[in-house]
N, C-alpha and C positions, 0 to 999 in steps of 0.2 A: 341496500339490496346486496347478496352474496354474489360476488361473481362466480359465474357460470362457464364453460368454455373445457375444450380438450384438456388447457394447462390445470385448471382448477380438478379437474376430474384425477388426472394423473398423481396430480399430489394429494389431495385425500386418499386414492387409491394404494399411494407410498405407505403414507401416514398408519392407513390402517395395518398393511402387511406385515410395517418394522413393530407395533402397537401388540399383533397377535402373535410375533414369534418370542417376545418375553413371556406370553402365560405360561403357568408355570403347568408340566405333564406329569399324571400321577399316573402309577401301576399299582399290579395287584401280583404275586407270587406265588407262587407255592398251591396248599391245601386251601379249600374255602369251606370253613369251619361254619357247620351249622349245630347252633349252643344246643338243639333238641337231640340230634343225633348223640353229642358228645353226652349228653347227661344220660342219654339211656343205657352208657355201657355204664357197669357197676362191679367194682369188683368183688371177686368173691365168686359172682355167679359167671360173667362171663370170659369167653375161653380166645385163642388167637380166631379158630376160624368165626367165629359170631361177631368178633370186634373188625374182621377185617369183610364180611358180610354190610358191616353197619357203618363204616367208615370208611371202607376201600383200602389199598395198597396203602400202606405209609410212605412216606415224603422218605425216611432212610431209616435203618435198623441199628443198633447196637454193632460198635464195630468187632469187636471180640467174642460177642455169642449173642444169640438171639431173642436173648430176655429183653432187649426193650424197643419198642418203637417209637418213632418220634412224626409226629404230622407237624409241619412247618407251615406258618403263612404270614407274607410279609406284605406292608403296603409302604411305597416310595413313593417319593415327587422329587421333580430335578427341572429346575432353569434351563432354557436352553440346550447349550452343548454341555452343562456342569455334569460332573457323577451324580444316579441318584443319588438321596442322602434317605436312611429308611427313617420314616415317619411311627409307624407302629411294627412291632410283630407280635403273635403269638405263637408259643412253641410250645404244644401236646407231648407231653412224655407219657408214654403204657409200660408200664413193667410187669409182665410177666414170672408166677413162679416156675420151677424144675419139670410140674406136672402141665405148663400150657394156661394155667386159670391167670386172670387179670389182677395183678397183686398192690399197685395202686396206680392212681390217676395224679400226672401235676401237671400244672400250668405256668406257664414262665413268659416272660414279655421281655421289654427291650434290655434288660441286663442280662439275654444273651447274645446281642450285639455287638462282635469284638470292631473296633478298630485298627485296621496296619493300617503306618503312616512307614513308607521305604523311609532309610536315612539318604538318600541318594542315589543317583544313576549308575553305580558302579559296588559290584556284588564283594562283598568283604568275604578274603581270605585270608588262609594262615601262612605263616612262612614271608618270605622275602618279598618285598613289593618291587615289581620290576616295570620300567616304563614299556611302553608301547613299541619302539622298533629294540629292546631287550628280548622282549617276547617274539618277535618278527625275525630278529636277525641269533639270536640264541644258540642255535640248535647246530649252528655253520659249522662245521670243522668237525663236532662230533660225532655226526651217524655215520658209523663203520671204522670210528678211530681205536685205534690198536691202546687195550687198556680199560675204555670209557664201556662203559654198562651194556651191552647190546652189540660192542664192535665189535668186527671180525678180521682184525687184522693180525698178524705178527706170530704167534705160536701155533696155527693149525698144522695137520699134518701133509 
């Protein structure tokens, strides 16, 4: 027979909480791509306002002119407190010609997922590497020294 009792209640009660906060949480991103909508633009025939009638806003535009759109949608899952990690995307390109008509249709998936991995906590520059009270105690002696870039000492009138 299973004991029964406040202690037995609390520890399943444990059990379960540490049990459901490993499942793992998915999302959803972006544009939510419905494949009828997207096959009904064609190009050739239709134009920005009819694609953006049948598709809505794009997700973002070309960054130097406005020949292309891009509809973005991504689906993640992540452990816990981990990064998500994205599981699919898909990413809608509209190109546009000169006169506004839809000049072709692509589809791209997770090969356009970049990864940055930083090389570490501390942002790499050029020039001289200087420690921490170099940078803190530096500057001592030259603001307003007669000579040094900025000072104002010595030959004024």
């Amino acid at each position: 027979m299973a004991p029964t009792g406040p202690r037995a209640i609390a520890t399943l009660l444990a059990l379960s909480v540490a049990a459901s906060a490993c499942a793992p949480l998915r999302s959803h991103q972006g544009y939510v791509i419905d494949a009828d909508l997207v096959n009904s633009v064609q190009p050739g025939v239709d134009n920005r306002e009819s694609v953006l009638r049948t598709l809505g806003k794009p997700t973002l535009t070309g960054q130097f002119d406005e020949g292309e759109w891009y509809y973005v949608a991504r689906d993640s899952r992540n452990l816990a407190f981990n990064n998500p990690q994205p599981k699919a995307q898909t990413t809608l390109r509209i190109r546009f010609d000169p006169n506004g008509t839809v000049s072709s249709i692509d589809r791209m998936g997770m090969e356009q997922v970049a990864s940055v991995n930083p090389t570490s906590k501390k942002t790499p520059t050029l020039g001289r590497e200087k420690s921490f009270f170099q940078e803190l105690f530096g500057n001592i002696g030259t603001v307003g020294a007669a000579g040094a870039p900025g000072g104002g000492g010595g030959n004024g009138p």
